[in-house]
N, C-alpha and C positions, 0 to 999 in steps of 0.2 A: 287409948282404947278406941276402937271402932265402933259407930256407932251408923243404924238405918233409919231413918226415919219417912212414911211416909204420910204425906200434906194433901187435904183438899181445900180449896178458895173456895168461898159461896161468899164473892160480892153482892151488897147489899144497892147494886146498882144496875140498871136498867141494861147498858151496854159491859155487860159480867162478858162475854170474849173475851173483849178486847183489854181485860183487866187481867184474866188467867193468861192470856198469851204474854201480856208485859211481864207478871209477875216470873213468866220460867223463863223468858230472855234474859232475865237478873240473871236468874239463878244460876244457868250458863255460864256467866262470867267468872264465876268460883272453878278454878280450872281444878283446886287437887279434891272437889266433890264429883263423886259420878253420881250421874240422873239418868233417871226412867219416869217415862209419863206415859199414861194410856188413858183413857176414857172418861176414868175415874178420880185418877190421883199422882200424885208425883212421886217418884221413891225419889230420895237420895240417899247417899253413903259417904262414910269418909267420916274422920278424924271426931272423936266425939264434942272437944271444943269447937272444932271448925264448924261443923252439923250447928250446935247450937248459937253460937257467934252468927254467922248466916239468918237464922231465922227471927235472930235479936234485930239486925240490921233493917232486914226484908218485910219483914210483919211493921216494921215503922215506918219505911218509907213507903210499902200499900196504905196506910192509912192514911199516913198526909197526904198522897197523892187522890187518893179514888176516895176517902170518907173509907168508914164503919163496913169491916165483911167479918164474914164467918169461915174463924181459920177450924182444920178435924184433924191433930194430928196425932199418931203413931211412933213409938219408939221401941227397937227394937238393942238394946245393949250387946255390945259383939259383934252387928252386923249381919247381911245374911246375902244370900246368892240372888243378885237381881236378876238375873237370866233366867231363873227356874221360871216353868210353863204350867205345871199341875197346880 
């Protein structure tokens, strides 16, 4: 099953950038996830174990790495059109 989900970081640390830009170069590395980031939040998509496998991964090494943030996530079962504008 396809699955969207998407994630905001609110590092509980001073230099929070440089935490959300580490955090989506990870996430990058998952080549059969597609991503979209803007402003606000990251989408991803792909595979519903992979989606949640990823965030099992990712959500533990930000912690060890950066201490205590505040993850806001979204799921959307099915998937949806990350390109839509409206």
């Amino acid at each position: 099953m396809k699955t969207a989900a998407e994630i905001s970081l609110y590092p509980l640390n001073d230099n929070y950038l440089e935490i959300i830009h580490w955090f989506i170069q990870r996430l990058d590395s998952y080549s059969e996830i597609e991503r979209l980031t803007n402003g606000m939040s990251t989408q991803l998509q792909g595979d519903h174990d992979a989606i949640f496998d990823l965030l099992k991964v990712e959500i533990a090494a930000a912690n060890e790495k950066w201490g205590r943030g505040v993850f806001v996530c979204k799921f959307i079962p099915g998937g949806v059109n990350l390109a839509h504008t409206e």
